[in-house]
C-alpha positions in Angstrom: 149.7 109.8 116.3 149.1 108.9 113.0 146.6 111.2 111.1 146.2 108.7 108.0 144.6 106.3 110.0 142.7 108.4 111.9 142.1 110.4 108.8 140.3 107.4 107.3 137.9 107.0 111.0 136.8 110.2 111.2 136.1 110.3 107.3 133.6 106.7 107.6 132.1 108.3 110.8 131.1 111.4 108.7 129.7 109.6 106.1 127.8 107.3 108.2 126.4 110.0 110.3 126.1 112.4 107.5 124.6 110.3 104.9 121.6 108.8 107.9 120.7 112.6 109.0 120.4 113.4 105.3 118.4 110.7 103.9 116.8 108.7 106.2 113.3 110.4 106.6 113.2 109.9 102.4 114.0 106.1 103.1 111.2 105.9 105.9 108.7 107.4 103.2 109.5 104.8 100.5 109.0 101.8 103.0 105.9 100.4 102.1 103.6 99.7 105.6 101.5 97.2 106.0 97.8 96.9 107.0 98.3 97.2 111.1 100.2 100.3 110.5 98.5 102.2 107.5 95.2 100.9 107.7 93.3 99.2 105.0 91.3 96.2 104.6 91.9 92.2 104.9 90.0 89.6 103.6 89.3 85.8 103.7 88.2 83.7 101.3 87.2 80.4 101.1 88.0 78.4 97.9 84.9 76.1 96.7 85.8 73.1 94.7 82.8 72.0 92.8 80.9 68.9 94.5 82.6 66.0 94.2 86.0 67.1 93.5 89.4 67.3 96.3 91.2 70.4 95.4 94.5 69.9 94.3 97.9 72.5 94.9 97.8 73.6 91.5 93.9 74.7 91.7 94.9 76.5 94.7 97.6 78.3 92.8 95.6 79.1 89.8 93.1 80.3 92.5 95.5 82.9 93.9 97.3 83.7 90.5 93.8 85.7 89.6 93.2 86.5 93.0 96.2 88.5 92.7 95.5 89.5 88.7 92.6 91.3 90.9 94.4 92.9 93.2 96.8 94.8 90.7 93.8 96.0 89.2 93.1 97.7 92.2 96.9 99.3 92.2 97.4 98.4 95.6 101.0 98.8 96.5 102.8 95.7 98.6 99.4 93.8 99.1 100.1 90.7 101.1 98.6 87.5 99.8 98.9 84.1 101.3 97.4 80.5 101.6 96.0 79.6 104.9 94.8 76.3 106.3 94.9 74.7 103.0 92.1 75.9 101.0 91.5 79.7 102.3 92.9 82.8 100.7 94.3 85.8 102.7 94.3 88.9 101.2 95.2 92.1 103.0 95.1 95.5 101.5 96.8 98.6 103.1 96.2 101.7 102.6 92.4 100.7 100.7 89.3 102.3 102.2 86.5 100.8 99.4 86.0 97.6 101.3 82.6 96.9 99.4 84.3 97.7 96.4 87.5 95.9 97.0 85.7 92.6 97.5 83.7 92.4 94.6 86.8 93.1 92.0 88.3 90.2 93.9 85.9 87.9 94.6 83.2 87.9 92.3 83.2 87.0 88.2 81.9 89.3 85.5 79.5 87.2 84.3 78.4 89.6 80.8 75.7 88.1 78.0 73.8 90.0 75.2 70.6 88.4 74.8 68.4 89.1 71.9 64.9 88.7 73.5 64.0 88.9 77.4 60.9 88.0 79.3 59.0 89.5 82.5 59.2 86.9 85.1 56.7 86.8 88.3 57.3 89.7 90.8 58.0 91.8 86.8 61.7 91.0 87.1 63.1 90.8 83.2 65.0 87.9 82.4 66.7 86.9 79.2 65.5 84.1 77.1 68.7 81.6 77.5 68.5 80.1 73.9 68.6 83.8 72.7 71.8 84.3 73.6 74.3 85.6 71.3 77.8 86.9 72.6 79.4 86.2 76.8 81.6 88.1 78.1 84.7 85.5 77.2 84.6 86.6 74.2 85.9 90.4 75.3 89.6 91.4 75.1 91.3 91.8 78.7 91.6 95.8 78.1 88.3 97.3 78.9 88.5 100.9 80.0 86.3 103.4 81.5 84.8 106.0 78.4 82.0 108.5 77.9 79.0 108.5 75.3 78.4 110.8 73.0 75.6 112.1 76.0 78.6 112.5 78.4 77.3 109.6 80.1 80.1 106.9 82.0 80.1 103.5 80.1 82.5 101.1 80.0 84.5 100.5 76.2 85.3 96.8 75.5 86.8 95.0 72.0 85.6 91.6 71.6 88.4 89.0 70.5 86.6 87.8 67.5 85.6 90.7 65.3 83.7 88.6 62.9 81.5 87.3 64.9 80.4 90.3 66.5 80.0 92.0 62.8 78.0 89.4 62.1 75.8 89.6 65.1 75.5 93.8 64.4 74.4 93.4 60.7 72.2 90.4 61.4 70.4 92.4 64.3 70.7 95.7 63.0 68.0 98.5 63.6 67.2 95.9 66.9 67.2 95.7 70.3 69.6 93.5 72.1 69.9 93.1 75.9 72.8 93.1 78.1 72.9 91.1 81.6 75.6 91.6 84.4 75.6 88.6 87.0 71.9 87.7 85.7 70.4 91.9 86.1 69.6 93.6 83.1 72.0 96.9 83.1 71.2 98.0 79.3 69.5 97.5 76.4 70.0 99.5 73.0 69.1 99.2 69.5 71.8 98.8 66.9 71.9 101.2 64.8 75.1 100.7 62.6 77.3 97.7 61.8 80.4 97.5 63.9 83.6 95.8 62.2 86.3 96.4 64.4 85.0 94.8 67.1 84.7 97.9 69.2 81.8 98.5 71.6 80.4 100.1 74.6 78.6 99.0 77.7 76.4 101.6 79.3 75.4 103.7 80.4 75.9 102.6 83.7 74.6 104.4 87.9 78.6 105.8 88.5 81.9 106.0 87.8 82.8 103.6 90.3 80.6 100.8 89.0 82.3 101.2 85.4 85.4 101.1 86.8 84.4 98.1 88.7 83.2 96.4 85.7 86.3 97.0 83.5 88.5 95.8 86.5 86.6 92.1 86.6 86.3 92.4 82.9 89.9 92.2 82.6 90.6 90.0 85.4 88.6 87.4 83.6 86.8 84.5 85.4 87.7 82.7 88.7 88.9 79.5 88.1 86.8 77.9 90.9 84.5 79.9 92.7 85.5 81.6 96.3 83.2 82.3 99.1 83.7 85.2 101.5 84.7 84.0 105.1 85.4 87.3 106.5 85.9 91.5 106.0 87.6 93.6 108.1 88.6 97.5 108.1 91.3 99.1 109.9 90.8 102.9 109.9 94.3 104.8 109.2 94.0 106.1 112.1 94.6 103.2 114.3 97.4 102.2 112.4 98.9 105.8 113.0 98.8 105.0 116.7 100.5 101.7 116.6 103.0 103.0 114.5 103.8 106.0 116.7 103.7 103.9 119.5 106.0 101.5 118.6 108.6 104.4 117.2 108.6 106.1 120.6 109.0 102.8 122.4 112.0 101.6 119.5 113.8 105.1 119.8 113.5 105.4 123.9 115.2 101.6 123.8 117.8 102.8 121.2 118.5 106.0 123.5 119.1 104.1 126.1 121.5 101.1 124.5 123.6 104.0 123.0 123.7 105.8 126.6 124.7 102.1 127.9 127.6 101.6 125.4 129.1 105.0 126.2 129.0 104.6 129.9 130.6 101.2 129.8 133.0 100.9 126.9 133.5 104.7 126.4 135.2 105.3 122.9 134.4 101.4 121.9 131.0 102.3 123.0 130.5 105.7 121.1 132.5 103.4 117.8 129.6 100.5 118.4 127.1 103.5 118.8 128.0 104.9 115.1 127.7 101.1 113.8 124.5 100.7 115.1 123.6 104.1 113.3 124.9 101.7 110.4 122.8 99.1 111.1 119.5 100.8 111.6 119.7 103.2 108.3 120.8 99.6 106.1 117.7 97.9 107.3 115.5 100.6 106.6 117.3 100.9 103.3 117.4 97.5 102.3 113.0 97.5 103.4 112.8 100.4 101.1 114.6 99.2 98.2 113.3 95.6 97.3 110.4 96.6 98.6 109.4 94.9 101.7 105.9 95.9 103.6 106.6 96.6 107.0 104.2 95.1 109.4 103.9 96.1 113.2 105.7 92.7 114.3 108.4 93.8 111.5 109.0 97.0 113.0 109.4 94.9 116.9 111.9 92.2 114.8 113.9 95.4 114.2 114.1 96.8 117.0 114.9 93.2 118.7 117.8 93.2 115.6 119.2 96.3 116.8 119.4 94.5 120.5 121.5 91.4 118.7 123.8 93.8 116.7 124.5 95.3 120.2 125.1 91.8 121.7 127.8 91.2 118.7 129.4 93.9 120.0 129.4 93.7 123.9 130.7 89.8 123.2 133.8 91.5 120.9 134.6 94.1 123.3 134.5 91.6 126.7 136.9 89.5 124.5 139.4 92.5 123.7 139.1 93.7 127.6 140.2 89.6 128.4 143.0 90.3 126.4 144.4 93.5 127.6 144.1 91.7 131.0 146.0 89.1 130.1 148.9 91.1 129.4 148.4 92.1 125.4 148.8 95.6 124.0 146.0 97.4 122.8 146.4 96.7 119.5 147.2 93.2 120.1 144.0 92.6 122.0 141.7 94.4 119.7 142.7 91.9 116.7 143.0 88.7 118.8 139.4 89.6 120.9 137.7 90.5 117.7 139.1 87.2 115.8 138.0 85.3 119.4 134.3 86.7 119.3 133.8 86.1 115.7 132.8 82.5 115.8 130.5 83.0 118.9 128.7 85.7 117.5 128.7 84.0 113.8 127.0 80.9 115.5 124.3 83.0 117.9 123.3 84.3 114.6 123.2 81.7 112.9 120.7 79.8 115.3 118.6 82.9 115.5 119.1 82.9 111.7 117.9 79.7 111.2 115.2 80.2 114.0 113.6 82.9 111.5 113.7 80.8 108.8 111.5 78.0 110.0 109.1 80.7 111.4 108.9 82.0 107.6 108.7 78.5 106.5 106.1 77.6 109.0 104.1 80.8 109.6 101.4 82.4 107.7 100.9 86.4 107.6 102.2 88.9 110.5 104.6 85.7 111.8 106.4 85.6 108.3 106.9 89.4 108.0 108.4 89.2 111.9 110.0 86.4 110.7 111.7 88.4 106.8 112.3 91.6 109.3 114.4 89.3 111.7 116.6 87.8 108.8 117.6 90.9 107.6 118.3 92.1 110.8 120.3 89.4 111.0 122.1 89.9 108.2 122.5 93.7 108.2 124.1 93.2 112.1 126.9 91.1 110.9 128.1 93.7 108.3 128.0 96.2 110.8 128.4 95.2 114.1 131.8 92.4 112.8 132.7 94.0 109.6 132.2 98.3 110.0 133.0 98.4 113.9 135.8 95.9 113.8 137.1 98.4 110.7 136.4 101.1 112.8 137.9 100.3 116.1 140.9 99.1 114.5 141.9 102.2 112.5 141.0 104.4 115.7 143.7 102.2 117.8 146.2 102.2 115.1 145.7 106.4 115.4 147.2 106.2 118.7 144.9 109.1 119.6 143.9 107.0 123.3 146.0 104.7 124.3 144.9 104.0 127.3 142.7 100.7 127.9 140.7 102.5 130.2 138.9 104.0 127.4 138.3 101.0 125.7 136.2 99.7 128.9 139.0 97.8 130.4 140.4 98.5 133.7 143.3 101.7 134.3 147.1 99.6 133.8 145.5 97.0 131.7 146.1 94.3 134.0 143.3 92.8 136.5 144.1 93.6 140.0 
């Protein structure tokens, strides 16, 4: 026997093992899920081109670059957002419950205007006299915040990008009443009661919290540049997400039981080698989701479990190969570096095909499809480290150990030869 080799073995199985049981429920938690499995809110919108005009790609992407200037105002983690047939924006949200809220800082425009006179329309509805207008909301700085009045009352604290020009409007105006519209309704008017030179000034007071915070969100997402028109809203409660996602674990760890049960049974000590690469193979995935980040989406979590099925497949091929070889006459040692050099082109060009498979789907495919599709390719990927590089490794260093030398235990018939 030699105790180097099976020195190094046993001391990769440990930290495989050892290094999964530690950390892999912290992993899990840093995942980020997607809509189907934490619940949240998705969202359709349909971009309007103004009459007349054929949108072009780079309105569409100017469209979506402040669609998603919105939705990082909201501090949404891993929101998916994607173009679908042509001229509609997908948005999906997970973990958001405000789905009232959440549309209107996406989809609607601050439009802000101080007016300096107003009048009652019919039905006693107060307007603003248009040629009285003296500042937009343009002209405000993109970092409006939430504040309090000197009453304690919520407003909303804005700078305005030309200080001169609002100095001039305060000392002009001063000791009068000016009018502030939001989206055409009148939400304050005050009286000026000091000039203000640093450009500094407060909107309010306003019903809640909520609506301030609202406010200073579209404020400093700035305008849409084309207008977009809401096709569809739809809420998933957490709770159905919760479901799904316990569902599919108990379904992914019953199949994993039962392929490690499998590979024992009929390659014995190759099987229980494969069974601690596949330990591998599932804790990289997981990391590699957690680290980029990548939102894991109900079809993701199936495109891993169906990985885990392909890394086992690597391995079955490399084994049948060695078992061929000890038949033929080769030692063990022998047949375990000619089978694995053997299997390595077929399993290289299965993957490959499945590879590329994934990649048109991502290409191709528009929301859960292209995060089957991601989950698959690093499946992919992942599998060949493992399932060629770490249980070749492996199940070499465990043969050189002569601890078992018979083929037996390597899933090949007793005396090596076929009968």
């Amino acid at each position: 026997m030699k105790f180097g080799r099976l020195g190094a073995f046993l001391t990769i199985a440990i930290i495989i093992l050892s290094l999964t049981a530690g950390t892999v429920l912290r992993v899990w938690k840093a995942i980020p899920l997607g809509l189907d499995l934490k619940g949240g809110i998705s969202v359709l919108y349909d971009i309007q081109p103004p009459k007349g005009k054929v949108l072009t790609q780079g309105d569409i992407q100017a469209a979506v670059q402040a669609v998603e200037t919105r939705v990082n105002s909201l501090g949404v983690s891993s929101p998916i957002i994607n173009v679908e047939n042509g001229n509609e924006i997908s948005v999906q949200l997970a973990g958001v419950s405000n789905q009232q809220n959440a549309e209107k800082v996406i989809g609607e425009t601050a439009q802000l205007a101080i007016y300096r006179q107003v009048t009652v329309a019919k039905g006693g509805q107060i307007i603003p006299i248009k040629t009285s207008l003296l500042i937009t909301g343009s002209d405000i700085a993109n970092h409006a915040s939430v504040g309090q009045n000197q009453l304690g009352q919520t407003v909303v604290d804005v700078t305005f990008k030309n200080k001169e020009k609002w100095s001039n409007i305060t000392k002009r105006y001063l000791g009068k009443t000016i009018y502030l519209f939001l989206n055409g309704r009148l939400i304050n008017s005050a009286q000026i009661d000091s000039v203000i030179e640093d450009g500094q000034t407060s909107i309010g007071p306003l019903n809640s919290f909520q609506e301030s915070q609202t406010l200073a969100r579209q404020l400093n997402a700035g305008a849409l540049p084309l207008p977009l028109k809401l096709v569809s809203s739809t809420s998933i409660g957490p709770q159905l997400g919760a479901i799904s996602l316990k569902s599919t674990m108990d379904a992914g760890l019953i199949s994993i039981g039962l392929i490690f049960i499998f590979m024992m049974v009929i390659y014995r000590v190759a099987g229980l080698i494969a069974t601690i690469a596949l330990v591998a193979y599932a804790y990289l995935t997981l990391l590699v989701f957690a680290v980029f980040p990548i939102t894991l989406t109900l079809p993701g979590l199936a495109a891993l479990i169906l990985g885990l099925g392909i890394a086992v497949d690597a391995n079955i091929i490399a084994y049948e190969r060695i078992k061929d070889e000890i038949q033929n006459g080769r030692s063990l040692k022998s047949a375990v570096l000619a089978g694995s050099k053997r299997a390595f082109r077929t399993i290289f060009d299965s993957n490959a095909a499945t590879f590329i498979a994934a990649m048109v789907m991502f290409w191709l495919g528009q929301g859960e499809i292209r995060g089957f599709a991601v989950a698959l390719m690093v499946g992919i990927l992942v599998s060949l480290l493992t399932a060629v590089l770490l249980s070749r490794t492996m199940l070499t260093l465990f043969t050189r150990a002569n601890l078992v030398r018979s083929p037996f235990w390597y899933g090949a018939r007793k005396g090596g030869l076929p009968k």
